[in-house]
ChimeraX commands (.cxc) that place a marker at each C-alpha (Angstrom):
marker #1 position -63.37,-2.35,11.08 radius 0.5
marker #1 position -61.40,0.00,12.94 radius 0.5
marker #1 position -59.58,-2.27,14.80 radius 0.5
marker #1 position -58.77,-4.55,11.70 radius 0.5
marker #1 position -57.16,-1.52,10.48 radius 0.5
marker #1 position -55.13,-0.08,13.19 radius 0.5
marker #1 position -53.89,-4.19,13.39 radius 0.5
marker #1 position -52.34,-4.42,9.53 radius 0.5
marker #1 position -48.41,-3.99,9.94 radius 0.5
marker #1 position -48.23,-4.07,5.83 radius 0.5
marker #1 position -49.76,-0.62,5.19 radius 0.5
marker #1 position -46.89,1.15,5.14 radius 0.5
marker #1 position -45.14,-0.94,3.11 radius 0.5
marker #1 position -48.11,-1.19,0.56 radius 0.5
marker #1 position -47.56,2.56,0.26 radius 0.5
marker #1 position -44.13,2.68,-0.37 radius 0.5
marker #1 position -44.51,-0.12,-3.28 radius 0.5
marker #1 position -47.77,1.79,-4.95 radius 0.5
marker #1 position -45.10,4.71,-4.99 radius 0.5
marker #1 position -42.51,3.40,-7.28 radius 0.5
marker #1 position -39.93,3.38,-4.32 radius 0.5
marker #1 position -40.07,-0.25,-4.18 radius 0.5
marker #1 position -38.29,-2.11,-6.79 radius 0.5
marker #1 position -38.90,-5.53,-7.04 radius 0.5
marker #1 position -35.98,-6.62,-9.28 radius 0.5
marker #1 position -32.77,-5.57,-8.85 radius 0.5
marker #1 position -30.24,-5.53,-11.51 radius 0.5
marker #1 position -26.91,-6.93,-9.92 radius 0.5
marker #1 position -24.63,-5.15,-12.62 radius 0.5
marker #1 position -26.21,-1.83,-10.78 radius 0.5
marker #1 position -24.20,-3.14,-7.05 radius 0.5
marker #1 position -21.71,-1.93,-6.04 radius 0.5
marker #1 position -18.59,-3.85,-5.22 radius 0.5
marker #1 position -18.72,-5.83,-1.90 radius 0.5
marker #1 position -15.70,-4.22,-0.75 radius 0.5
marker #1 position -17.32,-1.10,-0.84 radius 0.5
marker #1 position -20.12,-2.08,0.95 radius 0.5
marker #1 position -18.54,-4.02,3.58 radius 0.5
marker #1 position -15.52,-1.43,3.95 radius 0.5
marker #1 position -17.54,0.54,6.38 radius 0.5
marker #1 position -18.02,-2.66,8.86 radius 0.5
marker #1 position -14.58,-3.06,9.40 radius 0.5
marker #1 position -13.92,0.55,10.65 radius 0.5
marker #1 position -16.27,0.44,13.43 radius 0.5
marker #1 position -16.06,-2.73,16.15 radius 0.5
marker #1 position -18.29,-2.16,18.97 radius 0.5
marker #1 position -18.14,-4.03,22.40 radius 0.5
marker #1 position -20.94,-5.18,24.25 radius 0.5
marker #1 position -20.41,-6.09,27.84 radius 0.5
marker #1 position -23.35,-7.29,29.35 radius 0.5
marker #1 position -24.06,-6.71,32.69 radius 0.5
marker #1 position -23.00,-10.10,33.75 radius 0.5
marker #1 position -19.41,-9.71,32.95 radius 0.5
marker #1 position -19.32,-6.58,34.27 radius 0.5
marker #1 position -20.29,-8.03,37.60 radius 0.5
marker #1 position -17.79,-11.05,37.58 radius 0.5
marker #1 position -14.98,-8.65,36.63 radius 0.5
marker #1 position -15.79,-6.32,39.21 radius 0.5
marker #1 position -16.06,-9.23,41.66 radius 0.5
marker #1 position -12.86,-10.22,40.50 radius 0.5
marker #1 position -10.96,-7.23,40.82 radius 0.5
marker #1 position -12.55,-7.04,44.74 radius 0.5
marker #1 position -11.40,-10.74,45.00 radius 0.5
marker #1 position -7.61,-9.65,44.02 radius 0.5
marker #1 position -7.34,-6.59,46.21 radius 0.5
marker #1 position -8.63,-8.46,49.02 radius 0.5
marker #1 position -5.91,-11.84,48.89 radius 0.5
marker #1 position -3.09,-9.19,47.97 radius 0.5
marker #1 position -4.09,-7.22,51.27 radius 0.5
marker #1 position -4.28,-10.30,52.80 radius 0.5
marker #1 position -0.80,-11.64,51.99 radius 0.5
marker #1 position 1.19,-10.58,55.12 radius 0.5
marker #1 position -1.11,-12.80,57.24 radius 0.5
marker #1 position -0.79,-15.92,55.41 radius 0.5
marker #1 position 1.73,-17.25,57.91 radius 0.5
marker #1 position -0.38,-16.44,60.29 radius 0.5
marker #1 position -3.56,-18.23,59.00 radius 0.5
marker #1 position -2.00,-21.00,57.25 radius 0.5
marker #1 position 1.03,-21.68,59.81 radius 0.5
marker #1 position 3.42,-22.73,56.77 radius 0.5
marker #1 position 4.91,-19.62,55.93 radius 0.5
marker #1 position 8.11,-19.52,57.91 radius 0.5
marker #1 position 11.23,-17.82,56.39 radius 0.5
marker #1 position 14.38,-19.40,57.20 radius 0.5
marker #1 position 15.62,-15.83,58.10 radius 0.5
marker #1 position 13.44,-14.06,59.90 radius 0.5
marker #1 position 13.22,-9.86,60.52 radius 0.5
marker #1 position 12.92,-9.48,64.31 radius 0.5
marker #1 position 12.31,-5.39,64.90 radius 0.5
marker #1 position 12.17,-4.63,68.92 radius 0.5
marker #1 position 8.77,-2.40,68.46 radius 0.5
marker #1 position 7.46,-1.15,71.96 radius 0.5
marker #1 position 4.16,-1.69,73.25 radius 0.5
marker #1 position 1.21,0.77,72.66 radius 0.5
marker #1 position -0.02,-0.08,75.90 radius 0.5
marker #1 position 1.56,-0.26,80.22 radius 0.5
marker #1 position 0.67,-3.02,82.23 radius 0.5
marker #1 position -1.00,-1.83,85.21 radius 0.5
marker #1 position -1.20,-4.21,88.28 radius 0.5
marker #1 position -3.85,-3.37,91.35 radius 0.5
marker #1 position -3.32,-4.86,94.54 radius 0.5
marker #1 position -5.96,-4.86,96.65 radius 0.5
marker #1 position -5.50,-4.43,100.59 radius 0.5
marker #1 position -8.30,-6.26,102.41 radius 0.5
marker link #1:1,2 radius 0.2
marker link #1:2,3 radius 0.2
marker link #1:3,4 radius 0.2
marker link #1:4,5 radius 0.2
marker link #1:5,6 radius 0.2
marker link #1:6,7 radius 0.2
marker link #1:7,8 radius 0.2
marker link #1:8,9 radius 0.2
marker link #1:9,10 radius 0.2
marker link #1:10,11 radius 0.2
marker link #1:11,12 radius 0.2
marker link #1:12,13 radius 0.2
marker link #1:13,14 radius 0.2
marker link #1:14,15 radius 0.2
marker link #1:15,16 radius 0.2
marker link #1:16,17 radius 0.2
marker link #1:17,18 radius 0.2
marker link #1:18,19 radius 0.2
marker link #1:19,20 radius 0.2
marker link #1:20,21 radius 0.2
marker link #1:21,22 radius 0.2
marker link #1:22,23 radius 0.2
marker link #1:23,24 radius 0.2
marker link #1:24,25 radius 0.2
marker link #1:25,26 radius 0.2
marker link #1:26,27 radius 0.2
marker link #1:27,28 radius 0.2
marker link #1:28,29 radius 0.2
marker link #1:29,30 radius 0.2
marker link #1:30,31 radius 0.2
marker link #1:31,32 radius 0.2
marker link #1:32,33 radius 0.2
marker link #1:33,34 radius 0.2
marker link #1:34,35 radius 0.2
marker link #1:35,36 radius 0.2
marker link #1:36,37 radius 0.2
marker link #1:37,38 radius 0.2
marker link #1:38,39 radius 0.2
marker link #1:39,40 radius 0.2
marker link #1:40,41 radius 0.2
marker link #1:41,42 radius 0.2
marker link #1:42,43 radius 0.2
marker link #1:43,44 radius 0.2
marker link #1:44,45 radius 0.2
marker link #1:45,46 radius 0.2
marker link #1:46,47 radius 0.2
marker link #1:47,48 radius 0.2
marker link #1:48,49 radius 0.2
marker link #1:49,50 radius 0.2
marker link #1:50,51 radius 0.2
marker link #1:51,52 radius 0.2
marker link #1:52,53 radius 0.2
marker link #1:53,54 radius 0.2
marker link #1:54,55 radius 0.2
marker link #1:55,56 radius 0.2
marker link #1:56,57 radius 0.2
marker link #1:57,58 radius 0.2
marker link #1:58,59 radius 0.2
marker link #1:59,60 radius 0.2
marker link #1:60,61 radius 0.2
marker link #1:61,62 radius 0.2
marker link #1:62,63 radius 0.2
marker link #1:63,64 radius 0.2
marker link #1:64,65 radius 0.2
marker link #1:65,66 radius 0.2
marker link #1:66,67 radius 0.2
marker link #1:67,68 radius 0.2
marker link #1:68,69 radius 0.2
marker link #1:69,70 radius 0.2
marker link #1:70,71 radius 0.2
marker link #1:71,72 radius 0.2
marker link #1:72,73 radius 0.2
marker link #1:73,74 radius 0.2
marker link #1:74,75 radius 0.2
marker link #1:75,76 radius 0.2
marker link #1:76,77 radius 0.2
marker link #1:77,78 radius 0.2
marker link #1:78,79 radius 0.2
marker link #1:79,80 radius 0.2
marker link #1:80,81 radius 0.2
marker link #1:81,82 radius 0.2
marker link #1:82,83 radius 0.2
marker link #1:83,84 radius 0.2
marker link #1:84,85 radius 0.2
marker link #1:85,86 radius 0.2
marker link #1:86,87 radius 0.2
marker link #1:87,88 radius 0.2
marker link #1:88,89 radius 0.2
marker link #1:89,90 radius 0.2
marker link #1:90,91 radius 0.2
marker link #1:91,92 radius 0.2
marker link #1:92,93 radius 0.2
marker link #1:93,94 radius 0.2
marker link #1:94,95 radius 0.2
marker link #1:95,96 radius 0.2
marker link #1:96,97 radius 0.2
marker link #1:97,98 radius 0.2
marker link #1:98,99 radius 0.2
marker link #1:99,100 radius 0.2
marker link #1:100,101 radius 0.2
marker link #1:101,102 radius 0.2
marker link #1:102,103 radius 0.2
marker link #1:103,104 radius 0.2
view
């Protein structure tokens, strides 16, 4: 019996109704005007991002950094970037070529 109890979900509700709070017929001169009631709504938008678009964005803003990092070397990689005047700056080495001869 206990358990049969503890399981009805309508209790509450029975309660509420034996109360008066419930009314079962509503008089619809007594609404108010649906503007009024749906004036609220507008105001507030919410966004919900769920966690799988906040992945691909992320992914995609990795994606982006990483090919506009990338861009100087696309000549390199692709061999079809070649500009028909090209910027030739004399840098030195960062490193001397040492030669050892040996004397056997």
């Amino acid at each position: 019996m206990e358990n049969r109890k503890s399981q009805d979900q309508a209790e509450a509700l029975r309660a509420y109704k034996e109360e008066e709070g419930f009314q079962e017929y509503v008089s619809v001169l007594d609404l108010p005007p649906r503007s009024e009631v749906h004036e609220s709504s507008k105001k507030q938008t919410k966004w919900k991002l769920n966690i799988l678009w906040i992945r691909f964005l992320f992914i995609l803003l990795i994606l982006l950094i990483a090919v506009f990092l990338s861009q100087p070397y696309w000549g390199e990689w692709f061999g079809t970037f070649q500009s028909e005047n090209p910027i030739i700056i004399d840098e030195q080495p960062l490193h001397d070529e040492v030669t050892v001869e040996r004397n056997e």
